[in-house]
PyMOL Python script that loads the backbone (N, CA, C, O; Angstrom):
from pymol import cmd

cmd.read_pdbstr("""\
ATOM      1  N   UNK A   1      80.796  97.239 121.758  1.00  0.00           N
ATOM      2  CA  UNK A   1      80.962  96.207 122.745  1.00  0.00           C
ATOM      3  C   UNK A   1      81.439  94.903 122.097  1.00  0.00           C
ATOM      4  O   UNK A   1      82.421  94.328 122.566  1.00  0.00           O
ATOM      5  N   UNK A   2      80.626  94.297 120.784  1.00  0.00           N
ATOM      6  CA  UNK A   2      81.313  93.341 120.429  1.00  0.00           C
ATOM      7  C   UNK A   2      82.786  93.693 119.636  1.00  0.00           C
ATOM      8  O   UNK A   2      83.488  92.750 119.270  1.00  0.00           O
ATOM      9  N   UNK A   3      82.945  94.215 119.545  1.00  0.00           N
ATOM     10  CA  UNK A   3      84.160  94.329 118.738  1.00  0.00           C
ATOM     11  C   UNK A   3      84.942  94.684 119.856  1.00  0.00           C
ATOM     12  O   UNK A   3      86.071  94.284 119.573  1.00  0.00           O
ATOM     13  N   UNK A   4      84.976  95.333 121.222  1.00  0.00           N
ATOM     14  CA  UNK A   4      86.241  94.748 121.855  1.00  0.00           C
ATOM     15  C   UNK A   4      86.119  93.490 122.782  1.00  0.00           C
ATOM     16  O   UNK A   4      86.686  93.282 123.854  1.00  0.00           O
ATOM     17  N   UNK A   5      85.480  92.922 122.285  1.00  0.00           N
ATOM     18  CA  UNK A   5      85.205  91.112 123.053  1.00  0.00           C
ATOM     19  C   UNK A   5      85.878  90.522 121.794  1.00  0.00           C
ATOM     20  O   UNK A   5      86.917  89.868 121.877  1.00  0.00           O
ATOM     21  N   UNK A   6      85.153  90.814 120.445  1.00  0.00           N
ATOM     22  CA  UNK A   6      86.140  90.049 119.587  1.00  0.00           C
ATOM     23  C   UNK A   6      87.880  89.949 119.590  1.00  0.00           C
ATOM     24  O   UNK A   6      88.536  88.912 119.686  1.00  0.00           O
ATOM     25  N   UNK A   7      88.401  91.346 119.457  1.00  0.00           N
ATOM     26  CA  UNK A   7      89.634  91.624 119.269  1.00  0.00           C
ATOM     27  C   UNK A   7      90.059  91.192 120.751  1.00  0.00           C
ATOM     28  O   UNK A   7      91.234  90.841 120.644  1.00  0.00           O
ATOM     29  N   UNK A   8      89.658  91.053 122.072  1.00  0.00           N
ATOM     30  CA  UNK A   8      89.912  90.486 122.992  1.00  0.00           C
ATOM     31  C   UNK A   8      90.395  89.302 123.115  1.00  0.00           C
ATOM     32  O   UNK A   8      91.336  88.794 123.726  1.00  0.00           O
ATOM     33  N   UNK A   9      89.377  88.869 122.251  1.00  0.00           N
ATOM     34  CA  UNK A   9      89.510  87.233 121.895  1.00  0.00           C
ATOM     35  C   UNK A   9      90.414  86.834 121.157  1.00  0.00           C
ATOM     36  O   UNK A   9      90.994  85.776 121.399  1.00  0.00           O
ATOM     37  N   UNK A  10      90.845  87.927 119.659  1.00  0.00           N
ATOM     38  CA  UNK A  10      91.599  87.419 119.675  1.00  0.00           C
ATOM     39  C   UNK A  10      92.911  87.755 119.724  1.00  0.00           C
ATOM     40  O   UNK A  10      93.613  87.364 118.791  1.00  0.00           O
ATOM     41  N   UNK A  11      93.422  88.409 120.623  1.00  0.00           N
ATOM     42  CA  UNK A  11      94.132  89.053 121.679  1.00  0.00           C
ATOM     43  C   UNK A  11      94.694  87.892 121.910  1.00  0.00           C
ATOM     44  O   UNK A  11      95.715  87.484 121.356  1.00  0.00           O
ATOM     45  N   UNK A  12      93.780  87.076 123.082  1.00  0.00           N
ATOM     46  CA  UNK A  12      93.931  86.036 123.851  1.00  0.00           C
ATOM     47  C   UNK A  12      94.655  84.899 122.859  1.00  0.00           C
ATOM     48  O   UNK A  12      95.697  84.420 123.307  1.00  0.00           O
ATOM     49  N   UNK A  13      94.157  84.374 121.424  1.00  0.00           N
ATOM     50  CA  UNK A  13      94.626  83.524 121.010  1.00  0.00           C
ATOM     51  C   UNK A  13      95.618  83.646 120.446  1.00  0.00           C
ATOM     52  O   UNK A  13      96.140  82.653 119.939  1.00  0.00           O
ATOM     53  N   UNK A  14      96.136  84.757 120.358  1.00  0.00           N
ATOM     54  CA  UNK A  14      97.906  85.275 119.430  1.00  0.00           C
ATOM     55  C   UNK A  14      98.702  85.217 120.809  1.00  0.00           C
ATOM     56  O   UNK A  14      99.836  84.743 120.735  1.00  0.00           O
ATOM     57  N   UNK A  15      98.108  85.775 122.462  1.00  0.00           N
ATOM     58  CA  UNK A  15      99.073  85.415 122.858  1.00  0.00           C
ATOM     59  C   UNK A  15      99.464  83.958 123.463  1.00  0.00           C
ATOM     60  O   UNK A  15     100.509  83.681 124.052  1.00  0.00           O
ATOM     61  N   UNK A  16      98.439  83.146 123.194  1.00  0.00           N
ATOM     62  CA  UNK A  16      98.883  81.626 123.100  1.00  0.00           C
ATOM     63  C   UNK A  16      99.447  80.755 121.670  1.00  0.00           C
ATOM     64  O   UNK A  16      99.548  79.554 121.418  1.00  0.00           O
ATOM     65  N   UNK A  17      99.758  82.050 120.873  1.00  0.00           N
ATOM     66  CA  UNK A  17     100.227  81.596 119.351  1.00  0.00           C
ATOM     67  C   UNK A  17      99.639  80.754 118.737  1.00  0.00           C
ATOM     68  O   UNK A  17     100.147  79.733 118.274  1.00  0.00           O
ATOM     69  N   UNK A  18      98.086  81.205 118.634  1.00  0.00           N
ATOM     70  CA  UNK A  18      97.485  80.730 116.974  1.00  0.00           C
ATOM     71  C   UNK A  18      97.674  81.903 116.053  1.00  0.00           C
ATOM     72  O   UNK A  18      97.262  83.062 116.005  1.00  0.00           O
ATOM     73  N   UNK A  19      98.306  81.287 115.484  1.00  0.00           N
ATOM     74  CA  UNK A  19      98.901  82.389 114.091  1.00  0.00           C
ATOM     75  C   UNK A  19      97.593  83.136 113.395  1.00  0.00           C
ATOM     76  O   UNK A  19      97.418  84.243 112.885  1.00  0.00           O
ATOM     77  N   UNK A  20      96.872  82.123 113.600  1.00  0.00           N
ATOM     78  CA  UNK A  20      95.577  82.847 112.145  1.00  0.00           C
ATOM     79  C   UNK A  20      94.749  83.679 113.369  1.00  0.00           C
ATOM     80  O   UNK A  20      93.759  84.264 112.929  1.00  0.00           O
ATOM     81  N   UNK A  21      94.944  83.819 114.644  1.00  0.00           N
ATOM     82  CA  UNK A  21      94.210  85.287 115.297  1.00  0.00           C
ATOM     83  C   UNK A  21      95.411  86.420 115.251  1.00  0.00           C
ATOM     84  O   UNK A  21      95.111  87.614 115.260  1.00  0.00           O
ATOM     85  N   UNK A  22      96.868  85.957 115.197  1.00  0.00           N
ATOM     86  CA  UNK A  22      97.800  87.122 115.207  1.00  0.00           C
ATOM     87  C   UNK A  22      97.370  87.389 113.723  1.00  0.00           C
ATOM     88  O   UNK A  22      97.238  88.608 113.604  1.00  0.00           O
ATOM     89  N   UNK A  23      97.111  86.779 112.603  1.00  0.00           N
ATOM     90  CA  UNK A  23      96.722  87.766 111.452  1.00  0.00           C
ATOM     91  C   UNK A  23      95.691  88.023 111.028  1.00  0.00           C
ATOM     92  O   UNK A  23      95.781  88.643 109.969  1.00  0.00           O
ATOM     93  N   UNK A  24      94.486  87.800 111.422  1.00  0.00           N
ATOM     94  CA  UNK A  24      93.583  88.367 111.697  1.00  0.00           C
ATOM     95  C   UNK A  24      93.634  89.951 111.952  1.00  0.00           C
ATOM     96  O   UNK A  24      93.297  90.851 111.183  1.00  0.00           O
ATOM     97  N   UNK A  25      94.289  90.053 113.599  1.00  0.00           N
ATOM     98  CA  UNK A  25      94.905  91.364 114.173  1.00  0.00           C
ATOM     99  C   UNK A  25      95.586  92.171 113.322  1.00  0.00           C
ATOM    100  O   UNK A  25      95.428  93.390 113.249  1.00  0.00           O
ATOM    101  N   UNK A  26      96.404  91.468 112.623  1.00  0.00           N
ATOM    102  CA  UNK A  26      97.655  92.045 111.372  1.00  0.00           C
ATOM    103  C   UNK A  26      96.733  92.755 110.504  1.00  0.00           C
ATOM    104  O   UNK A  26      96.904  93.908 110.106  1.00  0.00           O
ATOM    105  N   UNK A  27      95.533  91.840 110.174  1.00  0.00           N
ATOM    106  CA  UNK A  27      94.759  92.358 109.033  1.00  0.00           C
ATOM    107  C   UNK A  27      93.709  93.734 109.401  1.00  0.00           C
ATOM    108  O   UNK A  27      93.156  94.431 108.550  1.00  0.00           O
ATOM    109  N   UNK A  28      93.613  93.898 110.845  1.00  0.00           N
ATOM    110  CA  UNK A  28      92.618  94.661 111.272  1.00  0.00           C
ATOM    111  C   UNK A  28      93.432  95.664 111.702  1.00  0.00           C
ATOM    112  O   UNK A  28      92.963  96.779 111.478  1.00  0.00           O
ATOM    113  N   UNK A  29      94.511  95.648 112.253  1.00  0.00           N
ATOM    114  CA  UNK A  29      95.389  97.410 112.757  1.00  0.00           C
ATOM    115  C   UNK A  29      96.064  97.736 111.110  1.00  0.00           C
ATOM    116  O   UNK A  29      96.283  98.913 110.820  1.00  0.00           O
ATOM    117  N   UNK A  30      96.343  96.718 110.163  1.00  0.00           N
ATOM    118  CA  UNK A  30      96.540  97.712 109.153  1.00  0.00           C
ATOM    119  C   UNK A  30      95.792  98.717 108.120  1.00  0.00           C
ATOM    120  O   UNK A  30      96.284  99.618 107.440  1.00  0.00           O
ATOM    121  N   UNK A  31      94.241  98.208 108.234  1.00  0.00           N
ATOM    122  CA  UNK A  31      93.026  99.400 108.052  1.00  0.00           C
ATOM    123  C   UNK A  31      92.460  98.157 106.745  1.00  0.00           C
ATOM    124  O   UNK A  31      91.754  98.560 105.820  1.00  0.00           O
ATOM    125  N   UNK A  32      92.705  97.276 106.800  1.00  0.00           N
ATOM    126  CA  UNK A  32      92.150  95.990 105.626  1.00  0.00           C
ATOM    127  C   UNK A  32      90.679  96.896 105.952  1.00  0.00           C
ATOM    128  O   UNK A  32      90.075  97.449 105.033  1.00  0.00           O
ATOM    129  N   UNK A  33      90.234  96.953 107.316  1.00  0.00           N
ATOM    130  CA  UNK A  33      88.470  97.127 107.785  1.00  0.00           C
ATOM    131  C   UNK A  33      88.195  97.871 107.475  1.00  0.00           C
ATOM    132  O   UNK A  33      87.613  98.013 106.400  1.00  0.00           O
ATOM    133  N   UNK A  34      88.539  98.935 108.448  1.00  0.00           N
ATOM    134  CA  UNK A  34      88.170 100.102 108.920  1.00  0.00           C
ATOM    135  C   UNK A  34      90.009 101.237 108.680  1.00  0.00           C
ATOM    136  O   UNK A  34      90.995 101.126 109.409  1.00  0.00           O
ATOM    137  N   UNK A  35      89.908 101.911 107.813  1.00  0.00           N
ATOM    138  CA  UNK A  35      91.377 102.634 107.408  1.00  0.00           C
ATOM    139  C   UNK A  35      91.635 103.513 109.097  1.00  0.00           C
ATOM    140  O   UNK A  35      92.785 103.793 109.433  1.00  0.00           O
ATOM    141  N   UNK A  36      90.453 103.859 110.003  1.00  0.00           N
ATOM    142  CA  UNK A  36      90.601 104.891 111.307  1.00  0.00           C
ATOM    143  C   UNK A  36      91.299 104.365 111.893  1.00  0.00           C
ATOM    144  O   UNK A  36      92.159 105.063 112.431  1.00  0.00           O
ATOM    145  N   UNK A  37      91.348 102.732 112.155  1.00  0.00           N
ATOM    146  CA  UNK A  37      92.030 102.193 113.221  1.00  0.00           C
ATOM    147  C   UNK A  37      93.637 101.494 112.899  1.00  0.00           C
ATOM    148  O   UNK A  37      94.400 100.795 113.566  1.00  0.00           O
ATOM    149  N   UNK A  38      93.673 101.953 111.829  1.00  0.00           N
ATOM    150  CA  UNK A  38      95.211 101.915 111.148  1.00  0.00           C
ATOM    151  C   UNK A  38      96.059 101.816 112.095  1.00  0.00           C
ATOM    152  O   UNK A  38      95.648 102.557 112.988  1.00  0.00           O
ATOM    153  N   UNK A  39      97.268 101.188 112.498  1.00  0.00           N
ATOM    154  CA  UNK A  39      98.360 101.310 113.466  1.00  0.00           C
ATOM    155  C   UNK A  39      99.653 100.842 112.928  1.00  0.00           C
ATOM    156  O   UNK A  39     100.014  99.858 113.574  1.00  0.00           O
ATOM    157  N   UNK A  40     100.525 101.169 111.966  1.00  0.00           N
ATOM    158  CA  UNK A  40     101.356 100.634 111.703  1.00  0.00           C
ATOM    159  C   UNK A  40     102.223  99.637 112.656  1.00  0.00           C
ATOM    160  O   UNK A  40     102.733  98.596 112.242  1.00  0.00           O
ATOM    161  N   UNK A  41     102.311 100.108 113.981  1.00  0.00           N
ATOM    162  CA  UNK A  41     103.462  99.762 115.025  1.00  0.00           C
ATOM    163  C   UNK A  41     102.638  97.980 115.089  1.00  0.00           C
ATOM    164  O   UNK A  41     103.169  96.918 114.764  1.00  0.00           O
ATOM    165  N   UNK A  42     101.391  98.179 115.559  1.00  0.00           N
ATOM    166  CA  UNK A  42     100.414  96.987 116.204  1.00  0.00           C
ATOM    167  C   UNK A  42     100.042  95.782 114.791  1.00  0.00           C
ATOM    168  O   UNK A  42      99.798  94.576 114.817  1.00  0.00           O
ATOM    169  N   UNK A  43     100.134  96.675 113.755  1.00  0.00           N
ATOM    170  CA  UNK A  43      99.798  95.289 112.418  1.00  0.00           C
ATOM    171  C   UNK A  43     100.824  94.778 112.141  1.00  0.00           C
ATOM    172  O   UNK A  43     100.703  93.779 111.433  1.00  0.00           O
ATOM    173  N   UNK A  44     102.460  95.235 112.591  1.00  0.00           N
ATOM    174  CA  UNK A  44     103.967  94.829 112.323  1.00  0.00           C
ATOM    175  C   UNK A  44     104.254  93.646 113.189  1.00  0.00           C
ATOM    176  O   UNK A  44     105.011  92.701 112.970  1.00  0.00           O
ATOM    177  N   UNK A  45     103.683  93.834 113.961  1.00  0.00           N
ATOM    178  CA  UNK A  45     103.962  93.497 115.415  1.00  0.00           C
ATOM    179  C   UNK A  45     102.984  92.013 115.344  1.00  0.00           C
ATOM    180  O   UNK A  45     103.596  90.944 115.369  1.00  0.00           O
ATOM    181  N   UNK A  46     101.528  92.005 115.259  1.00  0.00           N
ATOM    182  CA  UNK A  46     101.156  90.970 114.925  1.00  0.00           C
ATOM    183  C   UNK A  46     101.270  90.070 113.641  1.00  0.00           C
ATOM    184  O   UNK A  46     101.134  88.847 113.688  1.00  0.00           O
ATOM    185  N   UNK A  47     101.505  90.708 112.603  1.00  0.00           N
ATOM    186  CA  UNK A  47     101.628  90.021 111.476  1.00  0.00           C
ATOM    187  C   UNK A  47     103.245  89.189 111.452  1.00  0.00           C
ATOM    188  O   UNK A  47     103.328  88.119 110.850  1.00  0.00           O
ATOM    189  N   UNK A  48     104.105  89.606 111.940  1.00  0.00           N
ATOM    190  CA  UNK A  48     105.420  89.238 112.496  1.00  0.00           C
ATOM    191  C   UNK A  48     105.081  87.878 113.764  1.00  0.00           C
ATOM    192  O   UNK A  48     105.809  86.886 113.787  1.00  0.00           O
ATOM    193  N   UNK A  49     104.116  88.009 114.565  1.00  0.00           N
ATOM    194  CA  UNK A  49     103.519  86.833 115.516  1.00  0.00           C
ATOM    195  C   UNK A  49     103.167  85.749 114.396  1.00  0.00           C
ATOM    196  O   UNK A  49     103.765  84.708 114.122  1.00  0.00           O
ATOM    197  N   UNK A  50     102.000  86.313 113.822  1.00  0.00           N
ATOM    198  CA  UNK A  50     101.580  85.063 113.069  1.00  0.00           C
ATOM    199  C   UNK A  50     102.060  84.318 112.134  1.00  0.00           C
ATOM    200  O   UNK A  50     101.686  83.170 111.897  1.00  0.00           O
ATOM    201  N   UNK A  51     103.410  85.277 111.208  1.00  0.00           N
ATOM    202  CA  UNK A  51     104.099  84.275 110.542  1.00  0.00           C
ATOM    203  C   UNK A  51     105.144  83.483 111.289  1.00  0.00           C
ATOM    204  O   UNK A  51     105.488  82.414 110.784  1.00  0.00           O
ATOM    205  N   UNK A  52     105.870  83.987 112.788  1.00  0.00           N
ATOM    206  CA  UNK A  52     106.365  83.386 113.510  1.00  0.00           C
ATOM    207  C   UNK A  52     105.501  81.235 113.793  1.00  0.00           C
ATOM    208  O   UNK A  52     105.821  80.053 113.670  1.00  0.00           O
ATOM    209  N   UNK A  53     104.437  82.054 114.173  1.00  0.00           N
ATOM    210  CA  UNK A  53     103.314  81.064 114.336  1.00  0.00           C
ATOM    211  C   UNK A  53     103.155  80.158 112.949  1.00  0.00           C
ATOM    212  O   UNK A  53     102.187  79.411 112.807  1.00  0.00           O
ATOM    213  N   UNK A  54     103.969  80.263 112.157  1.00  0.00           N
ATOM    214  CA  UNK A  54     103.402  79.590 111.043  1.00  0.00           C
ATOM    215  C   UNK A  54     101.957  79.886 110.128  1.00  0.00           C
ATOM    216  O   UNK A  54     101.039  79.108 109.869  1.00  0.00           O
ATOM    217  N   UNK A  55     102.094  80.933 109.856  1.00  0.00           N
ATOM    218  CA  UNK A  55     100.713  81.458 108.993  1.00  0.00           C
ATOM    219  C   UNK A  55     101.672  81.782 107.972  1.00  0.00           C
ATOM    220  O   UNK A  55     102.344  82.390 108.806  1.00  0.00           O
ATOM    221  N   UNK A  56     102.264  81.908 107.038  1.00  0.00           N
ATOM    222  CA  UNK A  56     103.414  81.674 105.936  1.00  0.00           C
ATOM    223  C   UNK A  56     102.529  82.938 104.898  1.00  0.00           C
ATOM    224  O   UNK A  56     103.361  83.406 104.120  1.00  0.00           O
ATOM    225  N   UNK A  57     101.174  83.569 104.687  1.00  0.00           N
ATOM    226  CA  UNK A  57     100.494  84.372 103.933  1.00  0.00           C
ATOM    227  C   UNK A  57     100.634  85.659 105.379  1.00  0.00           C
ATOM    228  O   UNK A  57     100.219  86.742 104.967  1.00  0.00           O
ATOM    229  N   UNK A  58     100.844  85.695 106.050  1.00  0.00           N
ATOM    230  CA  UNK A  58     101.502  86.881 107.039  1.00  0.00           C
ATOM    231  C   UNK A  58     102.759  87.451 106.798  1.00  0.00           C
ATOM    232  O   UNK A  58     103.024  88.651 106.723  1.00  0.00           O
ATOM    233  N   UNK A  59     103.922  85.967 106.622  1.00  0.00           N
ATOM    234  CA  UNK A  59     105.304  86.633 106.504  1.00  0.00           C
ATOM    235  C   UNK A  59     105.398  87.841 105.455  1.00  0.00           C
ATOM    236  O   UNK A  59     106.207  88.759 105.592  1.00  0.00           O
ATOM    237  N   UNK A  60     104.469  87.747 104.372  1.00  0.00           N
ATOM    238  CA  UNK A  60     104.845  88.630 103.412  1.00  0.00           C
ATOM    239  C   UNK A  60     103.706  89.752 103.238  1.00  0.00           C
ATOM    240  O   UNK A  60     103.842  90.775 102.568  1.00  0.00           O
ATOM    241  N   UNK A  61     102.740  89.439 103.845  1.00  0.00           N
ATOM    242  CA  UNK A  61     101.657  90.752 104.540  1.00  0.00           C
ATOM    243  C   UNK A  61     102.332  92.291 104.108  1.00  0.00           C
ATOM    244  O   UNK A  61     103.541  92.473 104.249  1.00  0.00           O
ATOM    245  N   UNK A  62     101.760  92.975 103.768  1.00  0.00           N
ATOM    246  CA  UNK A  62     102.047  94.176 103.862  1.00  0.00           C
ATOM    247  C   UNK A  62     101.964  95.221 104.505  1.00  0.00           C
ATOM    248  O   UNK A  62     100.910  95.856 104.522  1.00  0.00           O
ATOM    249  N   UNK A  63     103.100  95.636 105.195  1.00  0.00           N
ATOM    250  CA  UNK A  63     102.969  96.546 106.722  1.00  0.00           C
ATOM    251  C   UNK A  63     102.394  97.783 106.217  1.00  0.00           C
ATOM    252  O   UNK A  63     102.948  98.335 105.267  1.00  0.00           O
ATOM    253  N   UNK A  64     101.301  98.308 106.764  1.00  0.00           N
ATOM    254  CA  UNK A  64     101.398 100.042 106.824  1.00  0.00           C
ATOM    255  C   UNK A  64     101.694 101.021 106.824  1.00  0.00           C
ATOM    256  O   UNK A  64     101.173 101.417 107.867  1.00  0.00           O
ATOM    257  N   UNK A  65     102.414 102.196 106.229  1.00  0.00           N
ATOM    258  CA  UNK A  65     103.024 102.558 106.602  1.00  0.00           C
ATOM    259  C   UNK A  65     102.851 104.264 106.994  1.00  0.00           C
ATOM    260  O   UNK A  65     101.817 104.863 106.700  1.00  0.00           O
ATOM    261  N   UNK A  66     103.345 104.552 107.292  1.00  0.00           N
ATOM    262  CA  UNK A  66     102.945 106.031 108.255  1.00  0.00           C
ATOM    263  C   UNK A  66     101.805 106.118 109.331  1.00  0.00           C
ATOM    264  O   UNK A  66     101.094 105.252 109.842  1.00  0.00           O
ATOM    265  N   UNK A  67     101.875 107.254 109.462  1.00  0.00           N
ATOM    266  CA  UNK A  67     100.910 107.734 111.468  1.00  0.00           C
ATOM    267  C   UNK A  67      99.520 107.208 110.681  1.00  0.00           C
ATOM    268  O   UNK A  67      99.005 107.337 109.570  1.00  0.00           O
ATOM    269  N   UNK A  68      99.247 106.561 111.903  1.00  0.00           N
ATOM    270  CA  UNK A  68      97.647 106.269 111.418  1.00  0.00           C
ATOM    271  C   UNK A  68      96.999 107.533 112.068  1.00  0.00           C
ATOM    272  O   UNK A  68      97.293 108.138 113.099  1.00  0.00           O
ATOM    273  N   UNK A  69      95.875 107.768 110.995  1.00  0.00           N
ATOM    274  CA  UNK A  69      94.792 108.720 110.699  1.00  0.00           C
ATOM    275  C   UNK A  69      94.440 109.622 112.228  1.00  0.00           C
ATOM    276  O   UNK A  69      94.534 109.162 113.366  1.00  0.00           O
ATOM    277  N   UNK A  70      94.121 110.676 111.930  1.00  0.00           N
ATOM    278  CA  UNK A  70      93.680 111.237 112.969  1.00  0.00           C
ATOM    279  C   UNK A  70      92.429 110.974 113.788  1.00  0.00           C
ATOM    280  O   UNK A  70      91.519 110.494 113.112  1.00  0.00           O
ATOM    281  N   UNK A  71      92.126 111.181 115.180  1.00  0.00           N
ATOM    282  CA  UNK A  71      90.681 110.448 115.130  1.00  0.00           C
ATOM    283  C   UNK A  71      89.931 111.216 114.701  1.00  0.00           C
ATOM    284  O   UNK A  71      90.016 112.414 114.435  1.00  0.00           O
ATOM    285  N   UNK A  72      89.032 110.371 114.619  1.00  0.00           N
ATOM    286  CA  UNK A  72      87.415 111.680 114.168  1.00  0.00           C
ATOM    287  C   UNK A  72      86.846 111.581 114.866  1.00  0.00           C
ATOM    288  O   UNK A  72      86.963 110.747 115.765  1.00  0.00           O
ATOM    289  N   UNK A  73      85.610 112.749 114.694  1.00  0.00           N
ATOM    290  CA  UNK A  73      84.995 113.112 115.980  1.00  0.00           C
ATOM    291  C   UNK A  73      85.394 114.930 116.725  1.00  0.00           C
ATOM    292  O   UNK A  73      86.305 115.689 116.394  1.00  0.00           O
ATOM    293  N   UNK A  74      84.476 115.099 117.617  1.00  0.00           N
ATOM    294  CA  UNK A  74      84.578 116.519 118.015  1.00  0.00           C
ATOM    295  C   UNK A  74      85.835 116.476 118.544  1.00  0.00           C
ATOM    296  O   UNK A  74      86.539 117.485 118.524  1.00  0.00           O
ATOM    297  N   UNK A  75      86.323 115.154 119.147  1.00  0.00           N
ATOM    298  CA  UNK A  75      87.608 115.686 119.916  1.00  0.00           C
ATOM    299  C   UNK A  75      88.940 116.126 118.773  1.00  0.00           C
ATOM    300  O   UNK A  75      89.705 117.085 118.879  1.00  0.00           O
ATOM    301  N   UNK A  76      88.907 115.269 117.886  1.00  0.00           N
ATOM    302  CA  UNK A  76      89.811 115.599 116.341  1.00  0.00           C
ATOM    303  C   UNK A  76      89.641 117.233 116.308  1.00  0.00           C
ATOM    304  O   UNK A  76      90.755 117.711 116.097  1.00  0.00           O
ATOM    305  N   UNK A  77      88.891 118.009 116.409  1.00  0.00           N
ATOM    306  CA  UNK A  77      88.614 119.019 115.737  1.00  0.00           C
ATOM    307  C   UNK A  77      89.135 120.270 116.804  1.00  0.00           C
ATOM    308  O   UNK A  77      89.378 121.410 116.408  1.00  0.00           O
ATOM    309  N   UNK A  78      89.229 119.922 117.930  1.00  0.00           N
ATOM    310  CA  UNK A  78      89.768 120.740 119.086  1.00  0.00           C
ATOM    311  C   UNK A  78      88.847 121.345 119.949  1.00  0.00           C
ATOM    312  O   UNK A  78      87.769 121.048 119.433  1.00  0.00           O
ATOM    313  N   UNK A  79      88.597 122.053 121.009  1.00  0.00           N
ATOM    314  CA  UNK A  79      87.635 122.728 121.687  1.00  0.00           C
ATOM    315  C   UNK A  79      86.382 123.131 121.170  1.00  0.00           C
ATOM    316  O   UNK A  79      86.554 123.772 120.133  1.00  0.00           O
ATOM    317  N   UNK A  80      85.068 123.000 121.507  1.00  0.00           N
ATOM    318  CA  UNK A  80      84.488 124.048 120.699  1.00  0.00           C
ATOM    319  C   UNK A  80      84.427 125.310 120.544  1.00  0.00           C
ATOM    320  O   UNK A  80      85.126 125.793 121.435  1.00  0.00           O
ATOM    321  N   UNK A  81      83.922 126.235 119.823  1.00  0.00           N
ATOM    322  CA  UNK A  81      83.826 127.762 119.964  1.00  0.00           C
ATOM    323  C   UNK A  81      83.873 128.430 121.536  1.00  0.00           C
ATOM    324  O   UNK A  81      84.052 127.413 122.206  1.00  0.00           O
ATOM    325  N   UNK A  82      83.815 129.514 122.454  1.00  0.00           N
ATOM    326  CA  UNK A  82      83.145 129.774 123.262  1.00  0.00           C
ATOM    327  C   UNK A  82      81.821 130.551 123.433  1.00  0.00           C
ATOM    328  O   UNK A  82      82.113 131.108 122.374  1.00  0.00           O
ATOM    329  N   UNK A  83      81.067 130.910 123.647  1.00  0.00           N
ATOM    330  CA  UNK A  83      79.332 130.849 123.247  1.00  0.00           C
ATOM    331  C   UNK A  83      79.699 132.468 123.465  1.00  0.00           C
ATOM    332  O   UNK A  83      80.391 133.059 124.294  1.00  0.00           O
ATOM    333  N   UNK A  84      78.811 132.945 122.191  1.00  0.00           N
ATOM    334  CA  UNK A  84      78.266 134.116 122.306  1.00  0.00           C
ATOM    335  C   UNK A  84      78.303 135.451 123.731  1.00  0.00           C
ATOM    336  O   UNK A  84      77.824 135.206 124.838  1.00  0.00           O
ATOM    337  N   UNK A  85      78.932 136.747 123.392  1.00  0.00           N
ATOM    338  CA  UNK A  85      78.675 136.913 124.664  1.00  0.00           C
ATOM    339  C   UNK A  85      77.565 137.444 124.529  1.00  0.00           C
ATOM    340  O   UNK A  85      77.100 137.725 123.425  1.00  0.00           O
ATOM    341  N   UNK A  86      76.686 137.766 126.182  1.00  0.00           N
ATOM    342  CA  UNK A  86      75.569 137.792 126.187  1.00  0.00           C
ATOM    343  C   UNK A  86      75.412 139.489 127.066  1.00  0.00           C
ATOM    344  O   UNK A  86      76.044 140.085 127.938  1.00  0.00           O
ATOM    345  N   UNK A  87      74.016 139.788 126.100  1.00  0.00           N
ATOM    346  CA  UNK A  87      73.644 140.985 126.409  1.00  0.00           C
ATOM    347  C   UNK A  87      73.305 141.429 127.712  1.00  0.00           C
ATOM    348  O   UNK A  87      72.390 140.744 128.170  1.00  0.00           O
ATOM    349  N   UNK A  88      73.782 142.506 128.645  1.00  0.00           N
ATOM    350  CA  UNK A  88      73.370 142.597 129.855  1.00  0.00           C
ATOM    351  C   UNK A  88      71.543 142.952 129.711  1.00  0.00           C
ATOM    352  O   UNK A  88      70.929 143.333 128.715  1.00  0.00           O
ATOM    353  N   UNK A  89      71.011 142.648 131.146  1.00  0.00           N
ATOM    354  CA  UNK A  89      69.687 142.637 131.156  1.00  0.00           C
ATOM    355  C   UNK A  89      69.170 144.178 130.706  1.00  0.00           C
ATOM    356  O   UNK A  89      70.131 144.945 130.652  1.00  0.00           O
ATOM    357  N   UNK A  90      68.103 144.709 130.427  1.00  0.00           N
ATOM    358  CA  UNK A  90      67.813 145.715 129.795  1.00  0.00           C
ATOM    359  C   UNK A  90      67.389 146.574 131.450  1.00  0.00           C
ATOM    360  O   UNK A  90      66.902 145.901 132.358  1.00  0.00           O
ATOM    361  N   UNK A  91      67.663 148.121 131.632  1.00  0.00           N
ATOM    362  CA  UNK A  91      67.674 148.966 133.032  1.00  0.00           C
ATOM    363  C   UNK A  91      65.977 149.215 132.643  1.00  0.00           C
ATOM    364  O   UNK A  91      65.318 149.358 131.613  1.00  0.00           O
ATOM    365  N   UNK A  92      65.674 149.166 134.352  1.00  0.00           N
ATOM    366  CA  UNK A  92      64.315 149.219 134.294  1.00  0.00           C
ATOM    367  C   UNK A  92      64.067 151.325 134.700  1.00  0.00           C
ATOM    368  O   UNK A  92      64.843 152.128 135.218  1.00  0.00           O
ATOM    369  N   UNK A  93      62.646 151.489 134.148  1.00  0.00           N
ATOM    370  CA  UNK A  93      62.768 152.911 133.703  1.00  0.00           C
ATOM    371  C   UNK A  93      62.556 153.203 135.241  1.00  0.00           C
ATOM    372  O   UNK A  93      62.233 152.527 136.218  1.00  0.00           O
ATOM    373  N   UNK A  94      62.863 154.431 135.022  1.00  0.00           N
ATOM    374  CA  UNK A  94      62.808 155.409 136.944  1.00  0.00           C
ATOM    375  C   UNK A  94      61.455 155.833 136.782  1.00  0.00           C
ATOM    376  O   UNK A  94      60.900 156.481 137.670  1.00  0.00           O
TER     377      UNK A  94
END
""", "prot")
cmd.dss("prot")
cmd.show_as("cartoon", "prot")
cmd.util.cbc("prot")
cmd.orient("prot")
């Protein structure tokens, strides 16, 4: 929850062009944090805002490069198994 109020926030202040939340952003989709949330397209994209914006340690930022990471988690991994099949009930004696 806080972390998409933060990045919300500062969402909000790159798109009123304060440079130091567009690199902030720059610094957080290129995996500086967390490497899962890697985005090459989204850290290009802001780090390019904020040196626009005058943050001059953005212009030369270093973009990411290739597909960011797969997610993790059960959904990464595909369906689960399908369960065991199951024994019919046992015939009752005559």
């Amino acid at each position: 929850m806080y972390l998409s109020l933060g990045l919300g926030g500062l969402e909000s202040g790159c798109q009123r062009r304060d440079g130091e939340a567009c690199e902030v952003l720059g610094d957080y989709y290129s995996g500086q944090h967390d490497k899962s949330v890697r985005d090459p397209v989204k850290d290009k994209k802001y780090y390019d805002s904020a040196c626009s914006a005058g943050q001059k340690k953005a212009c030369n930022a270093p973009v990411s490069k290739g597909p960011p990471p797969p997610p993790a988690g059960p959904s990464a991994k595909g369906p689960p198994p399908p369960p065991p099949p199951r024994k019919p009930p046992p015939t009752p004696p005559n």
